[in-house]
N, C-alpha and C positions, 0 to 999 in steps of 0.2 A: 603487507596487505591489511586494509580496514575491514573489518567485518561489522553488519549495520545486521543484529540481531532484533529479533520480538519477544521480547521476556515475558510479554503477558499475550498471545496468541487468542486472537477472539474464541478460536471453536481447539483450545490446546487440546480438549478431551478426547476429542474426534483424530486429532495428527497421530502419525504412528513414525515419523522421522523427518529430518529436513533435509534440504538439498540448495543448494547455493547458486542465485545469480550475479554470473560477470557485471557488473557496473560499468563497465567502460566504455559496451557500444552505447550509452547513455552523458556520455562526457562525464566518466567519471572513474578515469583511471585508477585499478589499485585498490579498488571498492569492490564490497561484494555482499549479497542480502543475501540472509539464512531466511529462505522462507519453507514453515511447516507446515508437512503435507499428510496424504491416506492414500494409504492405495486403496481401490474402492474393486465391490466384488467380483468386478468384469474385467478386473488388475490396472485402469487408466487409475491416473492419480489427479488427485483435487485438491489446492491449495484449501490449509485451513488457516488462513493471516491475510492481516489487509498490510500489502506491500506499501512502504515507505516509498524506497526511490524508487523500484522496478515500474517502467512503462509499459503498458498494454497487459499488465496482469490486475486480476484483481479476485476478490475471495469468490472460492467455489467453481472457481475454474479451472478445466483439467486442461494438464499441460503434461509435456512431453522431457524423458531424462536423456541425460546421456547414456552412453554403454555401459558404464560404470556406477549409474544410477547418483550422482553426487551434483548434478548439473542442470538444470532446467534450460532447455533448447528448443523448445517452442509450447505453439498452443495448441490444441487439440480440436477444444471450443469453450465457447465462452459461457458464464455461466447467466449473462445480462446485467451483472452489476457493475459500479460505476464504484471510484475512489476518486474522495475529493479530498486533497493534501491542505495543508495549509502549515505556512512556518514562519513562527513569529522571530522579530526581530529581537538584539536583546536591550528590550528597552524595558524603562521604570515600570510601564503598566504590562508587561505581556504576561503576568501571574494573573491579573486581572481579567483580561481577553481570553487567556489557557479556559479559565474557572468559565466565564459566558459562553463559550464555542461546544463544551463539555457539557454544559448544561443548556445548551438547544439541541445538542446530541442526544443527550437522555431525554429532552423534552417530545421529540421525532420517532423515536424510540430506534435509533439508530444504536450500531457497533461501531465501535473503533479505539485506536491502536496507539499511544506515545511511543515517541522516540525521545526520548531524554523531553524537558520541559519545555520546549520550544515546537515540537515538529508534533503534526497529529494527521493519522489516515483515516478518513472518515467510511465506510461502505454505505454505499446507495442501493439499493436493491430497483429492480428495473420496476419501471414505473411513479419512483416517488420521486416528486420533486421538492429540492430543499431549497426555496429561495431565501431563507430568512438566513441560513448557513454563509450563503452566498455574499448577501449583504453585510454582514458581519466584519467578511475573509475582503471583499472591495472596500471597506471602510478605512481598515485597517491598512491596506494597500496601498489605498489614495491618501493617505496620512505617513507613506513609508515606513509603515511598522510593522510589515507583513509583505508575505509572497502567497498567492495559491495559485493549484491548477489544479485540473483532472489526471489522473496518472493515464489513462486513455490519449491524452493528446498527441501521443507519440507511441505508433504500435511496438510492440514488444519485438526486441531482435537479440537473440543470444549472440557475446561476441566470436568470433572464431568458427561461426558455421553460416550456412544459409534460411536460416529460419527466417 
């Protein structure tokens, strides 16, 4: 089993433990995201991480464990924010593109999240629009040195139940 951790968890102060998504109903057998979370005062829990691969989640939004509390099996509601992925290729410049994407990130005053040097989860917060992100992430695309999407594109589905 691969585990796809957050070493540096945007809101880590706010988490109080993690709980893990199957990757597989996402074509991604064998995989599985540690995302950290709170239980918040009315006991729903609320991711505090901007999910890498997990579809249909994203930060701030409560979701639902298993019996055993180790499992993230659905969503609750959403909290309106957006993740915008982006994964560069491993090519000569992608230290270069990392370093520009990071710093329109900070420039927006946006959060987000590496996955080793290639992979970044951006959070969008509802209402702001990031096109200059965007044009960045299609440049890089259209040049085949990059992949992005929105982790929204595909709702979120825990494997093994009916969420």
């Amino acid at each position: 089993m691969k585990f796809i951790v957050h070493d540096s968890p945007v809101r880590r102060g706010d988490s109080n433990y993690i709980a893990r998504v199957d990757l597989s109903a996402f074509g991604l057998p064998g995989e599985v995201e540690q995302l950290w979370l709170q239980r918040r005062e009315d006991g729903l829990i609320k991711i505090c991480c901007i999910p890498f691969r997990a579809y249909g989640l994203s930060l701030a939004d409560t979701v639902s464990l298993s019996a055993d509390g180790t499992s993230v099996i659905g969503v609750v509601s959403k909290s309106g924010r957006r993740v915008l992925r982006v994964l560069l290729m491993p090519v000569v410049n992608a230290v270069t593109v990392m370093n520009e994407i990071i710093g329109e990130v900070s420039r927006l005053g946006l959060l987000s999240e590496l996955s080793g040097d290639r992979h970044v989860a951006i959070d969008v917060p509802a209402g702001v629009d990031v096109p200059s992100l965007i044009d960045i992430a299609e440049r890089e695309e259209s040049a085949s040195r990059a992949y992005w999407e929105w982790a929204d594109s595909v709702p979120f589905s825990a494997a093994g139940s009916n969420s």
